[in-house]
C-alpha positions in Angstrom: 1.7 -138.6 -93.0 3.5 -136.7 -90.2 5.4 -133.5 -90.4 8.5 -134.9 -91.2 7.6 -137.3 -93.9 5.9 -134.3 -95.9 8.7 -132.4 -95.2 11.0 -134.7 -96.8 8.6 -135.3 -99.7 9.1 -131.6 -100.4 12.5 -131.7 -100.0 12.0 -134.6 -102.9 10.0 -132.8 -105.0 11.7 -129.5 -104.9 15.2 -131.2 -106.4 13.6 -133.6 -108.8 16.8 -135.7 -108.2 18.2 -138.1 -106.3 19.1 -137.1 -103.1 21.1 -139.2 -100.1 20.2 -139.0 -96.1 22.9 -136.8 -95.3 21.7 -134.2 -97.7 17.9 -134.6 -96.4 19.2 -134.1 -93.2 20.9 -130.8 -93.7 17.9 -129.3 -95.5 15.9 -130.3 -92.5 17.0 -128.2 -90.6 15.5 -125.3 -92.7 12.0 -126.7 -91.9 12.7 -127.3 -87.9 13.4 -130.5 -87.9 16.6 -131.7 -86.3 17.2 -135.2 -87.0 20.6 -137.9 -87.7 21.3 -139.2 -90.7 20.2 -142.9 -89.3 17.0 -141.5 -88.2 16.4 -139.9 -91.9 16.8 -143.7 -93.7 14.1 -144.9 -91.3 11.5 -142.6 -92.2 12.9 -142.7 -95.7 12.2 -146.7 -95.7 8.7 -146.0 -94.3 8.3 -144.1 -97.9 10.1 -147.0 -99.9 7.1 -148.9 -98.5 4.3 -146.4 -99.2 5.4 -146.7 -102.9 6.1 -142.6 -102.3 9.7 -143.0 -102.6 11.9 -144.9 -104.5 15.7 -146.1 -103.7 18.6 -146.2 -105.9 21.3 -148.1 -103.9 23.4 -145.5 -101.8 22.7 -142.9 -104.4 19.7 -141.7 -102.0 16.0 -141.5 -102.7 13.7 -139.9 -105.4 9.8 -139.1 -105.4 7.0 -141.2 -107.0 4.2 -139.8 -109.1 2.2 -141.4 -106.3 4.5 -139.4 -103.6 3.4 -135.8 -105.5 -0.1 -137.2 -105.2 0.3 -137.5 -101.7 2.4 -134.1 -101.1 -0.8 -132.7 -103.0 -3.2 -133.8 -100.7 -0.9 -133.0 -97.9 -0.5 -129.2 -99.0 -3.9 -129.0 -98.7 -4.9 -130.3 -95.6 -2.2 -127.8 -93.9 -3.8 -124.9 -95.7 -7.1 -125.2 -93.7 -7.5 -122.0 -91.8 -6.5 -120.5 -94.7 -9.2 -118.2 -95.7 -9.9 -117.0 -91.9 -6.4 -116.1 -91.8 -6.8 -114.1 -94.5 -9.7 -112.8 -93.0 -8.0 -111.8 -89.9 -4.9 -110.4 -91.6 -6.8 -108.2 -94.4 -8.9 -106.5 -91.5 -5.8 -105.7 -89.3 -3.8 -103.9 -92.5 -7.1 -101.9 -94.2 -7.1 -98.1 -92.7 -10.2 -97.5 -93.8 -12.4 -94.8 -91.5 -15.7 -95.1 -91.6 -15.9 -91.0 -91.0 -14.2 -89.8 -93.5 -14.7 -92.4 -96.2 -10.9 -92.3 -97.3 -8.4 -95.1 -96.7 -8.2 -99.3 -98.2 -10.9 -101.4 -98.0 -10.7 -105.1 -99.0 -12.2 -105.8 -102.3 -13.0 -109.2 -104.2 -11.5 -109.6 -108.0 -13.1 -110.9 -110.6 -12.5 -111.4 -114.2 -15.4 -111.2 -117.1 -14.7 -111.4 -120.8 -14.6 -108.8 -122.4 -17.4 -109.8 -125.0 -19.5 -110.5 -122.7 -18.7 -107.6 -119.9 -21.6 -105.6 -121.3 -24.5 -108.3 -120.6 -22.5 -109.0 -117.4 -22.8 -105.1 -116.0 -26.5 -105.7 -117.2 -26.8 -108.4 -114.6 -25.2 -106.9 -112.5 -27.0 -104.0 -112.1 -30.6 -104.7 -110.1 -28.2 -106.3 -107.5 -26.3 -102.9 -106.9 -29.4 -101.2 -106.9 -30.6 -104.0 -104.0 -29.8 -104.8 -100.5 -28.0 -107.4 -101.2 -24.3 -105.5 -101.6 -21.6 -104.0 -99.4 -21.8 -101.1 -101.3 -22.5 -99.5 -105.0 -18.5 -98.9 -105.9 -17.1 -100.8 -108.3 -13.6 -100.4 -109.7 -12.5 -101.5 -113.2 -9.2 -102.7 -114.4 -8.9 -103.3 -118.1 -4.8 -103.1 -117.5 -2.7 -103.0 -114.3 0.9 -103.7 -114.4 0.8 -105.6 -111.2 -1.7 -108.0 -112.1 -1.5 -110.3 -115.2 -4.9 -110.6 -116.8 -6.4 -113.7 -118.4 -6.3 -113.0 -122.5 -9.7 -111.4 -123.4 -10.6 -110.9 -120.1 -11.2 -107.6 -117.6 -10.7 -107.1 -114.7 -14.2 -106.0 -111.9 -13.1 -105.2 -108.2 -15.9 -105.4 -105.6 -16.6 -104.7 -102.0 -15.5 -106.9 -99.4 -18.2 -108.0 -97.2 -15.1 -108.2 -94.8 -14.4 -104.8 -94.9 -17.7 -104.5 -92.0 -14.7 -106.6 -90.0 -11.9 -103.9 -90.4 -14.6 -101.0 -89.9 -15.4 -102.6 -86.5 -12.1 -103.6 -85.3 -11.0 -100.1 -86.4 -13.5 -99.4 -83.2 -12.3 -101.7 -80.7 -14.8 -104.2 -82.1 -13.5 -108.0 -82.4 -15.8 -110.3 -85.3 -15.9 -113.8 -85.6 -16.6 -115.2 -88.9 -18.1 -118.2 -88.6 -19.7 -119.1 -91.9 -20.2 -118.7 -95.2 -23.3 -120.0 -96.9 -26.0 -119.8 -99.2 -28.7 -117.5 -97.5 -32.7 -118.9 -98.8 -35.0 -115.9 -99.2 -38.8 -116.0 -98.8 -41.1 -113.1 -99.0 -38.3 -110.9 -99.4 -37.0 -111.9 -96.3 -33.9 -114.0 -94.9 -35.6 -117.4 -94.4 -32.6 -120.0 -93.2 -29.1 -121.2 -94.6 -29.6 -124.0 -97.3 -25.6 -124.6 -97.1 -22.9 -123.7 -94.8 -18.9 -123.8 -94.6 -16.8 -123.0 -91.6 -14.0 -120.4 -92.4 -11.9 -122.5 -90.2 -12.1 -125.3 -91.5 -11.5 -124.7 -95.4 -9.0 -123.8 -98.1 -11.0 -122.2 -100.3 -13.5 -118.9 -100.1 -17.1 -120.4 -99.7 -18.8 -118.4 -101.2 -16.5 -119.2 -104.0 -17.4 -122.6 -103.8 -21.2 -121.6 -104.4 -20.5 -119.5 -106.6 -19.0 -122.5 -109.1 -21.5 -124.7 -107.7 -24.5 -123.1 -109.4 -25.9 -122.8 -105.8 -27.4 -119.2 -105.8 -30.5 -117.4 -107.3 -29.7 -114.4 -107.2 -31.6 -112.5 -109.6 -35.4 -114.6 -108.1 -34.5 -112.9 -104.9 -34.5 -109.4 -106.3 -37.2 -109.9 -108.7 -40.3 -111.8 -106.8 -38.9 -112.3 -103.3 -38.0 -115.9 -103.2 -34.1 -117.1 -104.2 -30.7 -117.9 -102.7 -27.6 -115.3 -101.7 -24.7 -115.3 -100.9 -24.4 -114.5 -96.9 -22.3 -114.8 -94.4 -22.9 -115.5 -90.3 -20.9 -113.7 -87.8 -20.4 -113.3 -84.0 -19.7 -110.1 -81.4 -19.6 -109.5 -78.2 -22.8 -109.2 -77.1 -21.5 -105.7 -74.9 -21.1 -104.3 -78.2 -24.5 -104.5 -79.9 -25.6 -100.9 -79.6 -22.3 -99.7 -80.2 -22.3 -101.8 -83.7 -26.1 -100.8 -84.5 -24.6 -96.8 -84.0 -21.6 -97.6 -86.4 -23.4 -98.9 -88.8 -26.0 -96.4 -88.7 -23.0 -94.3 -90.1 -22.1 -96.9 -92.1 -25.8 -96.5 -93.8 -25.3 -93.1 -94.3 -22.0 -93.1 -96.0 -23.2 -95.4 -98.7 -22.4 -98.8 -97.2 -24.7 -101.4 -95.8 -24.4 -105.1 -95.8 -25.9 -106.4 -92.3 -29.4 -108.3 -93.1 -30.5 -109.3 -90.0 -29.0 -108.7 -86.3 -29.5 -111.4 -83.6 -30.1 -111.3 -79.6 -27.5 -111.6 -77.1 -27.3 -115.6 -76.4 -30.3 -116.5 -78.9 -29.8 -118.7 -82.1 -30.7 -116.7 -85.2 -31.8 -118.6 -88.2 -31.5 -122.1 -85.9 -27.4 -121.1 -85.8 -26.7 -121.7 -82.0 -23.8 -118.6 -80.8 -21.3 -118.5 -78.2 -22.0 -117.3 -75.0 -22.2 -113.9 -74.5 -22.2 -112.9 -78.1 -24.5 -112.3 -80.5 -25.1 -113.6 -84.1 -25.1 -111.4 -87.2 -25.7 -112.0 -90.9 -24.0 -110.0 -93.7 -24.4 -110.3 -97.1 -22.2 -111.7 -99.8 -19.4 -109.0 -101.4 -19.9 -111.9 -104.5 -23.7 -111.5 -105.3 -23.7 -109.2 -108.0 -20.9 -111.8 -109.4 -23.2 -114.5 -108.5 -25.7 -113.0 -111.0 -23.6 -112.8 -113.5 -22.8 -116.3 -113.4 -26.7 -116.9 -113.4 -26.7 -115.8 -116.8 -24.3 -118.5 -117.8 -21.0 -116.1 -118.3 -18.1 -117.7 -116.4 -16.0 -115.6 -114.3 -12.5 -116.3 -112.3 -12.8 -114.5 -109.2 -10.5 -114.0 -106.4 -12.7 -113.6 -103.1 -11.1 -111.3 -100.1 -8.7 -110.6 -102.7 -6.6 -107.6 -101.9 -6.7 -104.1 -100.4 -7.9 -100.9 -102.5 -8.3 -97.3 -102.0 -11.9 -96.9 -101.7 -11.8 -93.1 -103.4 -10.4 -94.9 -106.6 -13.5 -96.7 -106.9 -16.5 -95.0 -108.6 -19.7 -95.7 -108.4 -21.0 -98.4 -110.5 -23.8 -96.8 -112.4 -20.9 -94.7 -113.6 -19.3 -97.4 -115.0 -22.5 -98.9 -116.2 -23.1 -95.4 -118.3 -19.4 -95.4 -119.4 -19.1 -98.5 -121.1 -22.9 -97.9 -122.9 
């Protein structure tokens, strides 16, 4: 499937009619394609044979189910790169300073029923009180006029483990994401990845993905030392080290923290090789205390590097805990 037969699927599958050649070809033209009416039949009768198309005498052409299948998959395959263009974009546009704590951050959306938020905040709290967040603020939407809620459902925003990204490049410092994966701890410590997806090179958050996979163990790691989380592995320049160590020093101090483990300049950390000159990173998981909540068999919809938020709306999340008691 190249370019322009997806395009003209969509075309298709926009009308839901039949449509001639001459039509296609005009409409085309909004997608950057250029092309003859002759040239249009061709690739149309390349369709007819796929079975994605189907002729009615000079009338033109209308999609197959098995064309929309085939759009589908096609749709799909061009959103890869996805997520680390979100990534990218979301840490340009948040004006969060580090310094004076005021500004957006980027924060993860989840939704929890409502009967069962209670038990959910319960989970939810040993992992605020752990290492294993961005930070202890929370923010809780029961209504919000410019988001439609599931029925029954509420609404829990978390920070971003993407927000270290903006806080850096805020500072002249570039990140790579890299990974996401499912971090294995032993002794209490960050042992090696059991699972890993490429931001590049998916549609979907991955951490997400483990999320509905059953993949983590949260709640073992807290407890007794030995479990999976939710991490992340990024790059920097490996010029910037010190100058990363200072800012999150600050970071630490203001309430945030996130980095588990930092790397050497050209070294492999946790057997992930890094490019040259840089040095490796690994963050944890904005999703764990979500991930615990799923642990306890409540399901949850969540939204992963989800929007931007003004960090002094949020509150801290024992004093949500203690308002909803």
């Amino acid at each position: 499937m190249n370019r322009t037969l997806i395009a003209i699927l969509k075309i298709l599958a926009k009308e839901n009619k039949i449509i001639g050649s001459k039509e296609i070809a005009k409409r085309l033209k909004m997608y950057g394609i250029n092309l003859s009416e002759r040239t249009v039949r061709y690739h149309l009768k390349i369709l007819d044979e796929r079975g994605l198309t189907k002729i009615f005498g000079k009338e033109g052409r209308i999609i197959t189910e098995k064309g929309r299948q085939e759009l589908d998959t096609a749709i799909t395959v061009e959103k890869v790169g996805f997520i680390i263009n979100k990534i990218e974009t979301l840490s340009y546009l948040s004006d969060f300073d580090i310094n004076s704590c005021k500004g957006k951050i980027i924060v993860n959306l989840s939704y929890i029923p409502k009967n069962k938020l209670k038990k959910a905040l319960k989970s939810m709290e040993n992992v605020f009180n752990s290492s294993l967040v961005m930070s202890n603020r929370i923010v809780f939407i029961e209504k919000d006029d410019e988001a439609v809620l599931p029925d029954e459902h509420v609404c829990i925003g978390t920070v971003c483990s993407v927000t270290l990204n903006a806080i850096l490049l805020k500072h002249g410092i570039p990140v790579i994401s890299k990974f996401g994966g499912v971090l294995e701890i032993k002794d209490g410590l960050p042992y090696k990845f059991s699972a890993l997806i490429r931001y590049d090179g998916t549609s979907l958050d991955p951490l997400e993905i483990f999320i509905r996979g059953k993949m983590t163990n949260v709640s073992g790691a807290i407890k007794n030392g030995y479990g999976r989380v939710l991490a992340s592995f990024r790059e920097i320049p490996a010029v910037c080290l010190n100058k990363v160590k200072e800012i999150y020093s600050t970071m630490q101090e203001k309430g945030f923290q996130g980095i588990l483990v930092f790397g050497e300049p050209n070294q492999t950390l946790l057997d992930i090789p890094v490019g040259i000159d840089r040095v490796g990173i690994i963050v944890v998981g904005g999703l764990n205390p979500i991930a615990a909540v799923e642990e306890t068999g409540i399901q949850t919809y969540t939204s992963a590097i989800s929007t931007l938020y003004d960090y002094q709306a949020m509150i801290d999340f024992k004093e949500l805990s203690n308002e909803l008691k």
